[in-house]
C-alpha positions in Angstrom: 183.9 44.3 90.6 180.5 45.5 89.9 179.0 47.2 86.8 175.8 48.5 85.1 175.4 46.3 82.0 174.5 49.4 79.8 176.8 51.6 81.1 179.7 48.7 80.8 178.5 48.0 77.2 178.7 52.0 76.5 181.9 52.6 77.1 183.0 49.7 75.6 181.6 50.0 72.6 184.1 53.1 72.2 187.4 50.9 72.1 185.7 49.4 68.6 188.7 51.1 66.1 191.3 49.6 68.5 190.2 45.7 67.9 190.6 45.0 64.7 190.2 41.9 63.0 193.9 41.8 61.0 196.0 41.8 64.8 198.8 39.5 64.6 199.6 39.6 68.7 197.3 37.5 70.9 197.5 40.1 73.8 195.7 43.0 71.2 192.7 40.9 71.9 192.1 41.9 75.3 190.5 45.0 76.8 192.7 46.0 80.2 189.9 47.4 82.9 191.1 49.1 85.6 189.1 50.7 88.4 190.1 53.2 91.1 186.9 53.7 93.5 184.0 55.0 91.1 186.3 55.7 88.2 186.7 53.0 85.1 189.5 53.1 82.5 189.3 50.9 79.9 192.3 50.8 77.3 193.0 48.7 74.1 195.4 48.7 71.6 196.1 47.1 67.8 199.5 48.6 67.9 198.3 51.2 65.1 195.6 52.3 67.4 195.1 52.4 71.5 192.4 54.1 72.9 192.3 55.0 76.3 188.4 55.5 77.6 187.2 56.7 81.1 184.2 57.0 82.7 182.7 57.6 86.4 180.4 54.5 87.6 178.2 55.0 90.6 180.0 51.9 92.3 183.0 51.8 94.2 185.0 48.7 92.9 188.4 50.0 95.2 191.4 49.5 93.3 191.7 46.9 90.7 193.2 46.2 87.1 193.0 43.2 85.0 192.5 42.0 81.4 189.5 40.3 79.2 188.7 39.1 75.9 187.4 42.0 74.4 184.9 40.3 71.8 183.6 37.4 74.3 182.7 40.0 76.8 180.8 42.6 74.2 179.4 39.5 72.6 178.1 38.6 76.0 177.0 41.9 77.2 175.0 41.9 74.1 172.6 39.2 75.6 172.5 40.6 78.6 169.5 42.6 79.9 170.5 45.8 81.6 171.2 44.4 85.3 174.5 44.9 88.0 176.9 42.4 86.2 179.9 41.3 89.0 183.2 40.3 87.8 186.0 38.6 89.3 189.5 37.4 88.1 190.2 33.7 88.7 192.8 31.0 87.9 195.0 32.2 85.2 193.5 35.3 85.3 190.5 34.2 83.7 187.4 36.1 84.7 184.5 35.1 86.0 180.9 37.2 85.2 178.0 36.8 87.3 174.3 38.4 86.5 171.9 37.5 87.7 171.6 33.5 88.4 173.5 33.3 86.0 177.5 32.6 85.6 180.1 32.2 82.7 183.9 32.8 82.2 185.7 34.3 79.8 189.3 34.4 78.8 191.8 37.0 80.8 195.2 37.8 80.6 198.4 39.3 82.8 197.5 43.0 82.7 201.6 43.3 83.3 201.2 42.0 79.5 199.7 45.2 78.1 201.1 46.8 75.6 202.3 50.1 77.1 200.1 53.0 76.1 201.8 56.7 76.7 202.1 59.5 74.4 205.0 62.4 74.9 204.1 64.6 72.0 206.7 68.0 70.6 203.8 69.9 69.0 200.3 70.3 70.7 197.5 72.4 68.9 193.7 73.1 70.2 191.4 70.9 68.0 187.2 70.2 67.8 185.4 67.8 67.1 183.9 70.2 63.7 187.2 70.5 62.4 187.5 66.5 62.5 184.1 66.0 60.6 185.7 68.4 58.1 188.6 66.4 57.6 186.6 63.2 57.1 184.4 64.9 54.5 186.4 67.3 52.7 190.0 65.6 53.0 189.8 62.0 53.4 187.4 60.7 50.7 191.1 61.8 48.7 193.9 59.7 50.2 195.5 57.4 48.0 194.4 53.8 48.9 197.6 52.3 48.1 198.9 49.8 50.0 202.7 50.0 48.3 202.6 53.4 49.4 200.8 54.1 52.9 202.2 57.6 53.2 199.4 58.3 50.7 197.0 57.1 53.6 198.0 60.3 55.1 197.1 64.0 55.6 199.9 66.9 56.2 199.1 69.8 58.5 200.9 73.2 57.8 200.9 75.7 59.8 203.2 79.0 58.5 203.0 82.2 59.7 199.3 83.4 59.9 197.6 80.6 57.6 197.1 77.1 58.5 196.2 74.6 55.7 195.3 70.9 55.6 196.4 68.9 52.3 195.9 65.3 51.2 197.3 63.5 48.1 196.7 61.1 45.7 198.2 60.0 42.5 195.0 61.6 40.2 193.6 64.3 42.7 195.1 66.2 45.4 193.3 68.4 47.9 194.0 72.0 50.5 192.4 73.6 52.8 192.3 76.3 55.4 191.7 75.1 58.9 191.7 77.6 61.8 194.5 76.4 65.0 193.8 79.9 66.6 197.7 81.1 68.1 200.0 78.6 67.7 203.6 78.6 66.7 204.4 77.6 63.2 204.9 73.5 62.6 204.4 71.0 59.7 203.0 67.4 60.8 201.7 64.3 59.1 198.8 62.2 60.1 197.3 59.3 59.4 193.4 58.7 58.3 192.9 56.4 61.2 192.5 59.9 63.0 188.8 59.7 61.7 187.9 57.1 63.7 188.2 58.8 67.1 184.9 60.9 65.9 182.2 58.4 67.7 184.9 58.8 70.7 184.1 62.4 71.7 181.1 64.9 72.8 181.1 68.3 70.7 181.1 70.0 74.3 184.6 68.3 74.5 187.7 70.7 74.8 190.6 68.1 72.1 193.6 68.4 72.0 195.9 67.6 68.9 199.6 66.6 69.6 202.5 64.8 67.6 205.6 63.7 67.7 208.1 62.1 65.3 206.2 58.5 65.2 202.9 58.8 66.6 199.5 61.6 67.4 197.3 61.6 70.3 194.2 63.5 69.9 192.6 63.8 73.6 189.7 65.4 75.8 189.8 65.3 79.7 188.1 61.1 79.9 189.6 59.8 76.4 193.0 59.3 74.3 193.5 57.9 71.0 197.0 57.5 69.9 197.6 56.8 66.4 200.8 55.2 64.7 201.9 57.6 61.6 203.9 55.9 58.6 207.8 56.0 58.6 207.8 57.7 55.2 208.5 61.0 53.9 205.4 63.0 52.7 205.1 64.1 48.9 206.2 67.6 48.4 202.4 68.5 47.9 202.6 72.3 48.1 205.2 73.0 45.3 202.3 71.1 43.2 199.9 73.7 43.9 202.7 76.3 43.8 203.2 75.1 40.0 199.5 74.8 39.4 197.6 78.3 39.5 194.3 78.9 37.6 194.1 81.9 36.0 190.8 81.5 34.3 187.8 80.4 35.9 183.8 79.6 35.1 182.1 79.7 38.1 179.5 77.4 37.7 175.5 76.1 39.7 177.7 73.3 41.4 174.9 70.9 41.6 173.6 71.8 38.5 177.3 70.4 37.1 176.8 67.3 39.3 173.8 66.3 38.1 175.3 66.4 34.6 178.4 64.8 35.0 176.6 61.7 36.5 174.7 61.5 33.6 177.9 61.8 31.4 179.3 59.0 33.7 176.3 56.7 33.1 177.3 56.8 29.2 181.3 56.9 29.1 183.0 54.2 28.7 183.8 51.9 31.5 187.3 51.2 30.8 188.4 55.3 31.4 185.7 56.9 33.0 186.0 59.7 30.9 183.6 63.3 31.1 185.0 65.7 28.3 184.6 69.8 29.4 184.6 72.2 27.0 184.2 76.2 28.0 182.9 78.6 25.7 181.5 82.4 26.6 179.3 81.7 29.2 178.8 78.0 28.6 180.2 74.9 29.6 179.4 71.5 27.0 179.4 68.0 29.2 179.7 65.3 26.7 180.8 61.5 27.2 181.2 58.7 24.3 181.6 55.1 24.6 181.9 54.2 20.8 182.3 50.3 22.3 178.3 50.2 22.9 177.5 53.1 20.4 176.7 55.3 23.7 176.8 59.1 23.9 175.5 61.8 26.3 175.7 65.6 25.6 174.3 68.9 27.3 175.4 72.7 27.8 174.6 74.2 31.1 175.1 78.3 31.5 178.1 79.7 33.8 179.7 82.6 33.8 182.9 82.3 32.0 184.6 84.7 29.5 188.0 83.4 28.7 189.3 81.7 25.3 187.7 78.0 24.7 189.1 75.1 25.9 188.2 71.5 25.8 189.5 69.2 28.7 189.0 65.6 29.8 188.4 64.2 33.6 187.7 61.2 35.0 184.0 61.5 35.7 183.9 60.1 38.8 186.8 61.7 40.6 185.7 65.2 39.3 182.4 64.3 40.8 184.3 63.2 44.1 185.7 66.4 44.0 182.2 68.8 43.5 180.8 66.6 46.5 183.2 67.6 48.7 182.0 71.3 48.3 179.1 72.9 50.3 178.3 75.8 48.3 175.9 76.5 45.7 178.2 78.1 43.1 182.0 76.8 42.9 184.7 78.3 40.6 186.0 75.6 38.0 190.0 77.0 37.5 191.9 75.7 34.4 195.0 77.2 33.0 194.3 77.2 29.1 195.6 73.7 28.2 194.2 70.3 27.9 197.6 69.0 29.8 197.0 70.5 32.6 195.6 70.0 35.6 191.4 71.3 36.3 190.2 72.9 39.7 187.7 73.3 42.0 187.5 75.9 44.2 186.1 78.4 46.7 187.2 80.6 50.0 188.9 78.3 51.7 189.6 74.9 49.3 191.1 74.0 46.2 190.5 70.7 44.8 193.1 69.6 42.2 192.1 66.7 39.5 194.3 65.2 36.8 193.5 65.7 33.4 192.8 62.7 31.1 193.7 62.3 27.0 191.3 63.4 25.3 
């Protein structure tokens, strides 16, 4: 079988999320490449990820399938000027490359060995390649990171009635958002973060489609699949915490103007709890941080436009400023509900960032 170098090292470059380096099972290390005429499909799988990746070549290879060690062959390919590389399956299916004058072999398996990838989804939804970049930068810089509790590795789609909303969750922060799915019937559906590495797989003139079913997601175009393994775990009840939490007085505040403050209140809190103290007055909010253990302190007072009763609250600096980078506007509305206990906001059309309160 006969390849363009660049064109082989392309495509293969794709299958990257599905070879990781933690695989317990010998046979996740190799790439199965089959050909049918001109076309290529090249599948791999980690058994939390397979990707399925097809391209048209401008060589007719006939009808063939067999298996290779993925990161000998991209190692190799990386050496290898961009010539017509042959390939050919030898003794215990080990494969042979030719280019040029030169020859090597590399390590093959049983293609019959493969785990099987397939994907029979209950729930499919129209999806682009947009709304995935906003999940990576809006919703995923909040899962949990815990590895006692991987359902926190997760995001939960809603959709109910005419709005559909995207949450993630984490013990100090927790996260919504509108998403449009255009006419689809209602449906509630968890997925995992390893979604956001099937970005570098797709073209934004690709056509995606979402689907689930009870164990696993498949987000696809018309040349690639990924399939992704969800967790066997029920997701936190996330929406009666925002159904418990309402604002009902709000600054709205120069969001970078805030940013720039808090990370110079972060520079000078303590480095034990992080701490930024808020504290709203008529159309003024007060930034201070203290580390009394190297006789540190940092106060300002920017202008907003706030005319409720004072309040002083304390946040974590750096999750607060998490939360303010996941914003896009110039102005964002900081919600709080008149207590120090409770729980401080972020929020515009569309999003509402949630963030733990800290003693003060």
């Amino acid at each position: 079988m006969k390849f363009h170098t660049q064109t082989l090292k392309y495509n293969l470059s794709k299958l990257a999320p599905s070879f990781t380096s933690n695989t317990m099972v010998p046979i996740c290390e190799f790439v199965k490449i089959k050909t049918e005429e001109e076309q290529v499909t090249l599948s791999g799988t980690d058994l939390n990820i397979s990707i399925e990746k097809q391209f048209q070549g401008d060589i007719d290879n006939g009808a063939n399938e067999f298996m290779v060690h993925y990161k000998s062959l991209v190692e190799y390919l990386k050496l290898v000027t961009d010539i017509e590389i042959e390939l050919t399956v030898g003794d215990k299916f080990s494969v042979g490359i030719k280019a040029g004058k030169s020859t090597a072999s590399i390590e093959g398996e049983d293609p019959s060995n493969m785990p099987k990838i397939g994907f029979n989804g209950t729930t499919s939804i129209s999806f682009s390649l947009d709304q995935l970049h906003v999940m990576k930068n809006k919703l995923f810089p909040f899962r949990g990171n815990d590895d006692l509790r991987p359902i926190m590795d997760c995001l939960l789609i809603e959709k109910k009635s005419e709005n559909a909303v995207a949450y993630m969750a984490s013990p100090h922060q927790s996260v919504m958002m509108d998403i449009d799915l255009g006419d689809v019937e209602d449906f509630k559906e968890v997925v995992h973060f390893r979604i956001v590495s099937a970005i570098d797989l797709f073209n934004d003139k690709d056509v995606l489609s979402l689907s689930f079913n009870s164990n696993e997601y498949c987000i696809s175009s018309e040349s690639c699949k990924f399939i992704g393994r969800n967790v066997d775990e029920k997701y936190p009840n996330i929406q009666q915490i925002f159904e418990g939490y309402v604002p009902d007085r709000f600054a709205e505040v120069d969001r970078k103007e805030l940013l720039a403050e808090l990370k110079k209140a972060k520079l000078f809190s303590s480095g034990e709890d992080d701490k930024a103290i808020l504290t709203f007055s008529e159309n003024e909010l007060a930034i201070k941080a203290i580390d009394p253990g190297y006789n540190k302190a940092y106060e300002n007072k920017i202008k907003v436009s706030y005319q409720d009763e004072s309040l002083t609250i304390a946040v974590s600096a750096t999750l607060f400023i998490k939360a303010l980078s996941s914003f896009e506007e110039e102005s964002v509305f900081i919600g709080h509900m008149g207590a120090e206990d409770k729980p401080l906001f972020v929020k515009t059309e569309g999003q509402l960032n949630l963030s733990m309160p800290m003693r003060l």
